[in-house]
C-alpha angles and dihedrals in degrees: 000000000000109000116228116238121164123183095323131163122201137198116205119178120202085047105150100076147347124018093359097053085049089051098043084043093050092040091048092052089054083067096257121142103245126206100194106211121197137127097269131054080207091069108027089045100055083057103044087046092043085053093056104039081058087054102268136130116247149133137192121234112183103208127152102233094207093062105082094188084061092049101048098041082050085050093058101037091051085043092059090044103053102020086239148002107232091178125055125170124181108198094137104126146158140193123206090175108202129146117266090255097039095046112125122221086249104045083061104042089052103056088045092055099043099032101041118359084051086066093048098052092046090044091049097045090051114026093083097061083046093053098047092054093046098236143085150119128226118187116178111200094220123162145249086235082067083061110045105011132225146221122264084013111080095121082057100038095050092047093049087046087051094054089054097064096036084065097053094048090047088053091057095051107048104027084102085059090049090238104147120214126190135154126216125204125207123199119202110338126181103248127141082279099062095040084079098065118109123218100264089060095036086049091056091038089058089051106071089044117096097203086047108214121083110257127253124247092245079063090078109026091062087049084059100043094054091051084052093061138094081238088067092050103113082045118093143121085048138125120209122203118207108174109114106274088314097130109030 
């Protein structure tokens, strides 16, 4: 099936590597304009550059996610750039891992600001201009850790699990708008983070997943694109899991 895309610009966050750059590179490939977000103009700026050299549309935006005045300050200017933003797809994310009695004030606060409130502060600053075009798509990238938990990860988990009903309170609001919001949630995916591992914890990790092997970043990006898409557009409020048969 050939996805729609007409004239559409996207914003995803999280851009420089990993599951962003899938899903900019997926996205770029559809035919939509990208603006790669991410921290440093070193990460975000490879890609946007990569995406054009293969005949895509994209620019790089460093912006820190956690610094609402930034954000806001990047949502306007982008605004007044391309009328409107119809994608937007939150994927920016960070872990500081540490045990319920030994987390430190910062380690929470920092996974909050740059794993939820960020979404809140992007999705506030765009979804207007979405709404008054009837039309838009908002995917947040949240976790299957939102969904079970996990030692040494509650500030993670309870930002992923955040995300989740944020979603689903974003999708109530704006369906009359025709602004769609859905959340996808990747399992274990091979990313520089996984590839760390070492085979004790990659053998456990393999245990408690059906399909028995670890997913692969374009996994998740096609799940994206397609909820980008005119063809998802009766889809929202929901959360996908792709993670190999983890969370049934």
């Amino acid at each position: 099936m050939k996805l729609t895309f007409d004239n559409k610009v996207a914003i995803v966050t999280g851009a420089g590597r990993g599951i962003g750059k899938a899903i900019a590179e997926d996205l770029a490939a559809e035919g939509v304009h990208v603006v790669c977000i991410s921290r440093s103009a070193n990460s975000c700026g490879p890609v946007a550059e990569a995406i054009r050299a293969s005949g895509g549309s994209a620019e790089a935006l460093a912006v820190d996610v956690s610094d609402r005045d930034a954000v806001r300050a990047a949502a306007e200017a982008l605004n007044k750039a391309h009328g409107a933003i119809d994608i937007l797809v939150n994927c920016a994310g960070i872990t500081r891992d540490n045990l319920i009695m030994r987390m430190k004030d910062d380690e929470w606060d920092d996974v909050i600001a740059t794993n939820l409130t960020s979404v809140m502060t992007w999705t506030q600053a765009l979804i207007q201009p979405m709404a008054r075009k009837r039309w838009g798509r908002v995917i947040n990238i949240t976790s299957v850790i939102g969904l079970m938990g996990n030692a040494g990860q509650a500030n993670y988990a309870a930002a992923k699990a955040g995300l989740i009903g944020f979603t689903k309170s974003l999708a109530r609001e704006f369906a009359k708008r025709n602004v769609t919001a859905n959340a996808v949630a990747p399992g274990f995916i091979e990313t520089d983070m996984t590839l760390v591992l070492d085979e004790a914890t990659k053998t456990s990790i393999l245990s408690v997943i059906p399909l028995k092997k670890m997913g692969d970043v374009r996994d998740i990006s096609r799940m994206v694109t397609y909820l980008a898409s005119d063809e998802a557009g009766y889809i929202t409020g929901q959360t996908f899991t792709v993670d190999g048969g983890m969370v049934m």
